[in-house]
C-alpha positions as CSV (number, residue, x, y, z in Angstrom):
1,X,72.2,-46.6,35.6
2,X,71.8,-50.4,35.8
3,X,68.9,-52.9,34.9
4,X,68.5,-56.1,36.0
5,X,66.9,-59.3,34.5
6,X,64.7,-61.3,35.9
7,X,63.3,-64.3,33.2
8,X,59.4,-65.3,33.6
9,X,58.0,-68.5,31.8
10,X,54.5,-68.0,33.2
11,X,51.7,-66.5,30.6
12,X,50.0,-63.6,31.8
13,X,46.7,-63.9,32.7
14,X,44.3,-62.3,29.9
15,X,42.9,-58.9,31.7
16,X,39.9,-57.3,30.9
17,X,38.7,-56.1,27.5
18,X,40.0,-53.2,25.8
19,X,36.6,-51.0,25.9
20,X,37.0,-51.1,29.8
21,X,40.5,-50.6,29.7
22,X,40.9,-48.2,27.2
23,X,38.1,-46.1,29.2
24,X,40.0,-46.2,32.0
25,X,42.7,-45.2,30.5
26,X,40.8,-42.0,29.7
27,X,39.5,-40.8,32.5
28,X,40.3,-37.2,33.7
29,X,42.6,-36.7,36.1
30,X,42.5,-33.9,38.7
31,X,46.0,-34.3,39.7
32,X,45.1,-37.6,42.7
33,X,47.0,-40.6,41.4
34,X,45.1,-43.7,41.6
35,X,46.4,-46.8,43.5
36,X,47.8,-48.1,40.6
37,X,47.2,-45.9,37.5
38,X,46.2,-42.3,36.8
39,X,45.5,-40.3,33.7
40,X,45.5,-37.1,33.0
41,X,44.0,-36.0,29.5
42,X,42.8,-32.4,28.3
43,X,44.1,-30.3,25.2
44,X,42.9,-26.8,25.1
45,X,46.3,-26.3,22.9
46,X,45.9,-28.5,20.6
47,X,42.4,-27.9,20.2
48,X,43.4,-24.1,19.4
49,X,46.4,-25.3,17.2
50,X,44.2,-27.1,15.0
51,X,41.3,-24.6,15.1
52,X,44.2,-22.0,13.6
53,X,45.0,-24.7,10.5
54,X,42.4,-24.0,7.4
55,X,41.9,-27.7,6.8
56,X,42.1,-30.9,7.8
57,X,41.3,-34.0,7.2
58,X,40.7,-37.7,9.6
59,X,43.6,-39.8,9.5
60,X,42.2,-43.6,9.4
61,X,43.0,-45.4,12.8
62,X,43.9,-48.6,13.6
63,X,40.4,-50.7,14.3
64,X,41.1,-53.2,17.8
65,X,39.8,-56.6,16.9
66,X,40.1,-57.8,20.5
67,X,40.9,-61.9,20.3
68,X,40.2,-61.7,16.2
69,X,43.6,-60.8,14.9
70,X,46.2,-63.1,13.3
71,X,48.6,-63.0,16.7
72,X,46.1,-65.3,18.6
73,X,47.0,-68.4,16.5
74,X,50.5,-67.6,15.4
75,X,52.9,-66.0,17.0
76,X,54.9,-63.1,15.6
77,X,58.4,-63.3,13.7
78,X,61.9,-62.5,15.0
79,X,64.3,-60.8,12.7
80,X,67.7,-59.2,13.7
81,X,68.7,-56.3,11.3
82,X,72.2,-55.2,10.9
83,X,73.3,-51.6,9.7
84,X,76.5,-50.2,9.5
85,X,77.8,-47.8,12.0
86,X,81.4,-46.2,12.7
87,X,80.1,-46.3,16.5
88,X,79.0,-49.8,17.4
89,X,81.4,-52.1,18.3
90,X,82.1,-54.3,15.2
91,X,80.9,-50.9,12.8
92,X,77.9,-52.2,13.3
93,X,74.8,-51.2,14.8
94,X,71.4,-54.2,15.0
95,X,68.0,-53.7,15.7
96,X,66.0,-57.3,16.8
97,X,62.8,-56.9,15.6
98,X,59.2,-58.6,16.4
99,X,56.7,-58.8,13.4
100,X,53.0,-59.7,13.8
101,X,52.0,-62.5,10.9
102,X,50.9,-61.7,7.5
103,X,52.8,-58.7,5.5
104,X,53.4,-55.4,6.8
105,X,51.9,-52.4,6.4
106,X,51.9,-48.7,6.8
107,X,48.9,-49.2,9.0
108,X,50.4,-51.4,11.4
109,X,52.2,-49.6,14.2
110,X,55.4,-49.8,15.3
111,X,57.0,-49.8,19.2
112,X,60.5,-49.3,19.3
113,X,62.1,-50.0,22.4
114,X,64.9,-49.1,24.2
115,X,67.1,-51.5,26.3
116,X,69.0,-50.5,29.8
117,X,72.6,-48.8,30.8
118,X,74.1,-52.6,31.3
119,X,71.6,-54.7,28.5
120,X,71.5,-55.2,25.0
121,X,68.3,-55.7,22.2
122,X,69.0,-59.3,23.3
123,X,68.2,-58.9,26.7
124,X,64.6,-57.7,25.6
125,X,64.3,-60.6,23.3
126,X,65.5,-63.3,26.1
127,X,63.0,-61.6,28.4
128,X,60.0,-62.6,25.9
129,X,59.1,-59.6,25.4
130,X,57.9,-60.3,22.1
131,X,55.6,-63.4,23.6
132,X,54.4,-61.4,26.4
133,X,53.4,-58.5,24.2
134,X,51.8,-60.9,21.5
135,X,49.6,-61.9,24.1
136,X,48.4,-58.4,24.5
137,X,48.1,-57.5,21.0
138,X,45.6,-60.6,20.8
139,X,43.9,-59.4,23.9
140,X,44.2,-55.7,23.0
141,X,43.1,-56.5,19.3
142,X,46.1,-54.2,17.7
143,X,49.2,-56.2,16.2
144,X,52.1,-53.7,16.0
145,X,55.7,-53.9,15.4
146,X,58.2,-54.3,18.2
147,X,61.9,-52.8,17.3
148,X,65.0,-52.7,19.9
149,X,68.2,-51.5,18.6
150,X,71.4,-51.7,20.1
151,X,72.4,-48.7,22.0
152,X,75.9,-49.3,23.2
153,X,79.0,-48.0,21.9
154,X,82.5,-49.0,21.2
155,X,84.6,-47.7,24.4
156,X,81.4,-48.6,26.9
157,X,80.1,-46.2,28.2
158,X,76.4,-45.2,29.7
159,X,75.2,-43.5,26.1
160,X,72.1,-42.0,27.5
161,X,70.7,-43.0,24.0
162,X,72.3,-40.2,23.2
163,X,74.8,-38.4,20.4
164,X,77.9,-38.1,22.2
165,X,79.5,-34.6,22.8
166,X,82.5,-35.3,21.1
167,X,81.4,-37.1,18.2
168,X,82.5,-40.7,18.7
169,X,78.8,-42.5,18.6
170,X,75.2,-41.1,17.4
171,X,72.9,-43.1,18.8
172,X,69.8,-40.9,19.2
173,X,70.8,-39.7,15.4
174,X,70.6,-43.8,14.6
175,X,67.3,-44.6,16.7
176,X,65.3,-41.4,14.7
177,X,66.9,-42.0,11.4
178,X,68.4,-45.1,10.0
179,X,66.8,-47.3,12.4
180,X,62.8,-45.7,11.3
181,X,64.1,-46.4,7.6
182,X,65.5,-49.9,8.3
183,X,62.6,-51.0,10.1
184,X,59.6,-49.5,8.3
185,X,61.5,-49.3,4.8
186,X,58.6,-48.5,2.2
187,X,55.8,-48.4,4.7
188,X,56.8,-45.1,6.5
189,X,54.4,-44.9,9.4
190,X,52.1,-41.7,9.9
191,X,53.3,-40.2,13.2
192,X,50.2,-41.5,15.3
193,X,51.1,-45.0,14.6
194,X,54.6,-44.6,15.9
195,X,55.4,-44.9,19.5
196,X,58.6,-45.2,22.2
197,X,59.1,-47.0,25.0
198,X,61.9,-48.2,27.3
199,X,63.5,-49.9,30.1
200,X,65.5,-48.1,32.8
201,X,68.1,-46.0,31.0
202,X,65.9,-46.8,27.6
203,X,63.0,-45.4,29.7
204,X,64.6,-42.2,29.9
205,X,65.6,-42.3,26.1
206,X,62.1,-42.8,24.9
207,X,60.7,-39.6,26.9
208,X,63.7,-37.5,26.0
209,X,63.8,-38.3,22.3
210,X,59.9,-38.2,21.9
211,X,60.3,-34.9,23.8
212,X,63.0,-34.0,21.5
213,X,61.5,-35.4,17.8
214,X,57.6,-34.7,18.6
215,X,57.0,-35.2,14.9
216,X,58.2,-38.7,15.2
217,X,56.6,-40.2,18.3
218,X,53.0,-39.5,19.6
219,X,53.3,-41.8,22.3
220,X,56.3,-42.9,25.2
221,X,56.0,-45.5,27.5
222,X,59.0,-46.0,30.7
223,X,59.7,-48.9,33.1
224,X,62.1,-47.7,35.4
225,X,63.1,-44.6,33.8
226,X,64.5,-41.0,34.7
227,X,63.6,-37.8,33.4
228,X,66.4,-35.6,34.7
229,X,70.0,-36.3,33.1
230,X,71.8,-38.9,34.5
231,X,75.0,-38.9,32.8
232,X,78.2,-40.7,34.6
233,X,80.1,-40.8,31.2
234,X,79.5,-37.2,30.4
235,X,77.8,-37.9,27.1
236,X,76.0,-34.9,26.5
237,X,79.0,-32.4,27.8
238,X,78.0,-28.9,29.5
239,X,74.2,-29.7,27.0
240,X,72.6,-31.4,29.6
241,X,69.2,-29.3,29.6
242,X,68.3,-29.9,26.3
243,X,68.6,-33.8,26.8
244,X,66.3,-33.2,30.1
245,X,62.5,-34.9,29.7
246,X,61.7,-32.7,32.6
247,X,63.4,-29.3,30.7
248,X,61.3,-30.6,27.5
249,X,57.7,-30.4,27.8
250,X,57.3,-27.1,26.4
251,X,58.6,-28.1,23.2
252,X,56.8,-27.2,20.4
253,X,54.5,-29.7,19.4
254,X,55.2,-32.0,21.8
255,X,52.0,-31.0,24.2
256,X,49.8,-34.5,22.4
257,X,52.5,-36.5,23.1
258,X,50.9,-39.2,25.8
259,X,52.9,-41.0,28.3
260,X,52.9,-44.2,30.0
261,X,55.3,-44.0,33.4
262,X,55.5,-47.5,35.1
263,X,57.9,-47.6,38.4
264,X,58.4,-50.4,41.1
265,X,57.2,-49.9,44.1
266,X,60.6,-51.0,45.9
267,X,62.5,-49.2,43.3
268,X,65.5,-47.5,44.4
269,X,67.9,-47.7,41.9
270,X,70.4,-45.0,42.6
271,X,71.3,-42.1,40.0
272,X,74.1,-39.9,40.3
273,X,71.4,-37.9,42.6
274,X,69.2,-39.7,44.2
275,X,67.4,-42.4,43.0
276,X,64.5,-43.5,40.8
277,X,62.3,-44.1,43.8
278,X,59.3,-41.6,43.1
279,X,60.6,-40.3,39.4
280,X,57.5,-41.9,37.7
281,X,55.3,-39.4,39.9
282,X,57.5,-36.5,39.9
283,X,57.2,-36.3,35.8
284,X,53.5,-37.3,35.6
285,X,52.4,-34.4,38.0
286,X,54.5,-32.0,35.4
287,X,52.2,-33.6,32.7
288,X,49.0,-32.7,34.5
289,X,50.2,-29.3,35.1
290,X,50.7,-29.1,31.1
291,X,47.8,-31.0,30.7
292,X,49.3,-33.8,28.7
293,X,48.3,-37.7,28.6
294,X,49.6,-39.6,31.0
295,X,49.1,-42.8,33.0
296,X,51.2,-44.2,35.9
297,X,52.1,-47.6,36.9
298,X,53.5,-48.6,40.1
299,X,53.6,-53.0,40.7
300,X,54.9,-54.2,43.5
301,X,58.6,-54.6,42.9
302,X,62.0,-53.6,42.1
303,X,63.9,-52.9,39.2
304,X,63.4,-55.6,36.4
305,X,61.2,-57.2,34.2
306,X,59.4,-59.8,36.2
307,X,57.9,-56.5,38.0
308,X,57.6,-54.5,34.4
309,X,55.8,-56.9,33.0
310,X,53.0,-56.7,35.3
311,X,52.2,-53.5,33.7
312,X,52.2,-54.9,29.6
313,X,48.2,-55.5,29.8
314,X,47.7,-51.4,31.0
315,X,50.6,-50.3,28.3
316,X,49.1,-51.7,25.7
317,X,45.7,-50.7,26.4
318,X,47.1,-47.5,26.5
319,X,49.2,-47.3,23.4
320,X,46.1,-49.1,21.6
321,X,43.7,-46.0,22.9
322,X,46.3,-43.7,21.4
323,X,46.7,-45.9,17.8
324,X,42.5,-46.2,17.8
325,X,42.0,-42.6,17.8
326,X,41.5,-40.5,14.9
327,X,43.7,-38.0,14.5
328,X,43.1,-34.7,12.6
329,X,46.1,-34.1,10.2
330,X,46.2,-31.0,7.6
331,X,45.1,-31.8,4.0
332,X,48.2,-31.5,1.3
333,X,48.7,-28.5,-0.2
């Protein structure tokens, strides 16, 4: 799978406010996508899942500030981390990260993003994605954490964000493990204030691991991603379904996990079958059927960031509807 990059020096335009965002973002869909978004948002499981727990207490949200938080006057801090791994070329494996001023917190989210097939963490960081997405934390009024490891290996080939087969890299072992350590350290984040995202091949990655580590992730977001297998280098071996978003979504504890799907319209980046040309659809109407969170995206475009970025003001409305929420979680012992 390839991504492209396309660089874009012009600010966004600020959209409008979170309360009228974030209520689109929950509207109820009856399975009619929208001309440009559609959510879908019901929970009958969960509702009997937690009705089945003896007690429980509210996990604090995150409070939106929209326009009050420390990103509108200062822009957040770049930092490239470096931990050692067997699999990364030069043993070792970096994450770039994207910090909101002041100190960090367990109560600050975190976004860890995936990069494409033919990219690197650098390619998300040359693309500005941490100045585009600072001006939607401002807007949104939610600072969070942006984290984008490296997910290539050694003898180059398409990882899948994946743990190969035959043992020669661990990537999705690195992303769920030593990268949530590295990044978060002594302020582990609760589950609800940890979400997924990613571009073309790191698209698929972030709705395959979220689907596959539900107590790490409660949200996913895709821009140009896949959620069948696409796997020219044969990472996964003969395991393929179990690395398959679209094989995952009755996974155990995955059904609150809520998913932002953005595709191009002219995207028709080929896969080993077919193309990506209608994948962002295809997935979202298995959500509905399972009545999971979703939201679609599809700007006019192709396969690259100046049409993914088009989308950031609706992503982070919907991550920040996700992070706002209060969540029931089981009292200790």
């Amino acid at each position: 799978m390839f991504t492209t990059l396309s660089r874009r020096t012009t600010v966004l335009a600020a959209s409008s406010l979170l309360v009228a965002t974030a209520g689109m973002a929950a509207t109820v869909d009856n399975g009619v996508p929208g001309t440009d978004a559609s959510v879908a948002s019901a929970r009958p499981a969960a509702e009997n899942e937690q009705r089945s727990q003896p007690r429980h207490t509210l996990e604090p949200a995150v409070q939106p500030r929209p326009g009050e938080v420390d990103v509108c006057d200062e822009s957040g801090s770049d930092d490239v981390l470096w931990i050692p791994d067997k699999g990364a070329p030069e043993r070792g494996r970096p994450i770039w990260v994207h910090r909101p001023p002041g100190a960090d917190s367990a109560d600050i989210p975190v976004l860890y993003l995936l990069h494409g097939s033919t990219t690197t963490h650098r390619t998300l960081k040359n693309a500005d994605v941490g100045a585009r997405m600072d001006e939607q934390m401002c807007r949104a009024g939610v600072e969070f954490v942006i984290a984008a490891p490296f997910g290539q290996e050694v003898g180059g080939s398409d990882t899948e964000w994946g743990d190969a087969a035959d043992g020669d890299f661990a990537i999705e072992t690195f992303v769920t493990d030593a990268a949530i350590d590295a990044v978060e350290g002594t302020y582990q984040r609760p589950r609800n204030l940890r979400a997924i995202g990613g571009y073309s091949m790191g698209g698929y990655g972030a709705a395959a691991l979220a689907l596959r580590h539900p107590r790490l992730y409660s949200q996913a977001a895709s821009w140009g991603g896949y959620f069948k297998v696409d796997d020219p280098s044969g990472t996964f071996g003969d395991d393929t379904d179990s690395h398959a978003p679209d094989q995952l979504l009755d996974t155990p504890k995955a059904h609150d996990i809520r998913f932002f799907l953005a595709e191009g319209t002219e995207d028709h980046t080929p896969l080993q079958e077919g193309s990506i040309h209608g994948e962002a659809e295809r997935f979202a109407a298995m959500l509905r059927e399972r009545h999971m969170t979703v939201q679609t995206a599809f700007p006019h475009g192709g396969h690259d960031f100046e049409t993914w970025e088009k989308t950031y003001s609706q992503a982070v409305s919907f991550l920040t509807a996700g992070w706002s929420t209060p969540v029931l979680a089981p009292e200790p012992g």
